[in-house]
C-alpha positions, 0 to 999 in steps of 0.5 A: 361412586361407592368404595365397592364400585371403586375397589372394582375399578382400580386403574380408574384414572380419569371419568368423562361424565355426559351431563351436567351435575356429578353430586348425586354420585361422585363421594368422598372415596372418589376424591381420595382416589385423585381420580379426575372428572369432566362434565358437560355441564356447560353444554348444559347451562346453553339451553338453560340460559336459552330458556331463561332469556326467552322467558325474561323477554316474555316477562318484561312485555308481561306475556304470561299475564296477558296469555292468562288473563284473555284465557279467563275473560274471554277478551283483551284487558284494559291498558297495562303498564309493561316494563318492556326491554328497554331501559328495564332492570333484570336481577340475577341471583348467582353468577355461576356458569348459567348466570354468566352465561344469561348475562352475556346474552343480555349484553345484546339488549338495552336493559340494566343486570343487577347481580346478587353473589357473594362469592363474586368480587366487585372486581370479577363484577367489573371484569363481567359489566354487571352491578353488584348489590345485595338479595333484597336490592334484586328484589326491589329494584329488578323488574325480572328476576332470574335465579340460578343459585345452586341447591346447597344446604345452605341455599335451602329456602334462601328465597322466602315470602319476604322477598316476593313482598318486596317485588315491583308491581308487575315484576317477574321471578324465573327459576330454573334453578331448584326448587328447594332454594325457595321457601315455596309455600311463603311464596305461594301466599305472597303470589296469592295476595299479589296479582300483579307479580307473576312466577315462572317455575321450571322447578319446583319443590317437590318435583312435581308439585304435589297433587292440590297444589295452588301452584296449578291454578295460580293465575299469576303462575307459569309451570313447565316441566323442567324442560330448560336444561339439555333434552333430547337432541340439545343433549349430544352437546354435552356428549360432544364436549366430552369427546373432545375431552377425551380427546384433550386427555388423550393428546396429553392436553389441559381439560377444560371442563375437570371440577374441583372437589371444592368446584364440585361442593358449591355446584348445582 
């Protein structure tokens, strides 16, 4: 919102934004104001934590290398080691909403959550049942990872070709998160020289990838269009949550969703 915009709306007290991000409008200016804002994100990271979870059940039975490779061959392969959901690790890279959200629902499976964040206490980790350790750990010892990192100047390529190197043999990376956090084309050459590890990209960086993309052709790659977060009907939950928001307001109750300006600077 613009100071324009905002000199129009001089009483402009409070906004209930239906989504899920408020960086893409909400300025300098609108913080000055002490104008308070609410967003349906958490309604949105429900389907994207949906999403992650069915994909990382997938990748620990290594679906995706399976589902491409009897497309190639035209038959079954010769037998696979696949770390399945028992006893296997899963990393998740930040615990935001999203990540916590995947780590509860792991809680209903027999699998190990190593967690990379360094805004996250060891005593938060122990209140959340998740162990601490750092980026390079997630990538060594995990057999999914799942990034939920948001995309902030200093998150730009966080995940380069070096991480990818250091993966299992046969392990998966998931990102629903942003694209620009990963150093794409060092992750493209490490994903080419390593058939065994496998990418499922829900994001990329640009959106979509550019026309002659090995991306496309990738074998060990699994593209979908951006299609974790809220869609079509799953979005009347975000509009839902904001009703009962305006209902909070109204009744003179605490808000449950409003964001911080410094919430609002370490957001997706």
């Amino acid at each position: 919102m613009n100071k324009k915009f905002l000199q129009a709306a001089p009483n402009l007290k409070v906004v209930f934004y239906g989504a899920g991000s408020v960086k893409h409008f909400v300025t300098e200016a609108f913080w000055n104001r002490d104008i308070i804002i609410t967003s349906g994100y958490t309604a949105n990271a429900i389907p994207v934590s949906e999403y992650t979870l069915s994909q990382i059940l997938f990748c620990l039975k290594r679906g995706w290398y399976f589902v491409n490779y009897i497309k190639e061959n035209g038959r079954f392969p010769f037998r696979e080691t696949v770390p399945g959901a028992y006893c296997s690790t899963v990393g998740l890279i930040s615990l935001g909403s999203i990540g916590q959200r995947v780590l509860s629902l792991l809680k209903n499976f027999d699998v190990k959550v190593l967690a990379y964040d360094p805004f996250v206490s060891e005593e938060k980790a122990k209140e959340l049942g998740v162990t601490l350790c750092s980026l390079d750990e997630i990538f060594i010892r995990s057999d999914v990872i799942s990034l939920h990192t948001p995309w902030l100047k200093e998150t730009e390529k966080m995940i380069t070709g070096r991480h990818f190197n250091l993966m299992k043999e046969g392990s998966s990376f998931i990102n629903t998160a942003r694209g620009a956090i990963v150093f794409e084309a060092e992750m493209i050459e490490v994903l080419k020289d390593r058939p065994d590890i496998h990418a499922v990209l829900d994001v990329t960086w640009p959106e979509p990838p550019e026309k002659n993309s090995p991306l496309y052709t990738l074998s060990n790659v699994t593209l979908t269009p951006h299609i974790a977060g809220a869609m079509d009907d799953e979005c009347g939950r975000m509009g839902e949550y904001m009703f009962e928001e305006l209902t909070r307001y109204i009744e003179g109750k605490p808000l449950k969703w409003a964001i911080t300006q410094r919430q609002a600077s370490i957001m997706a």
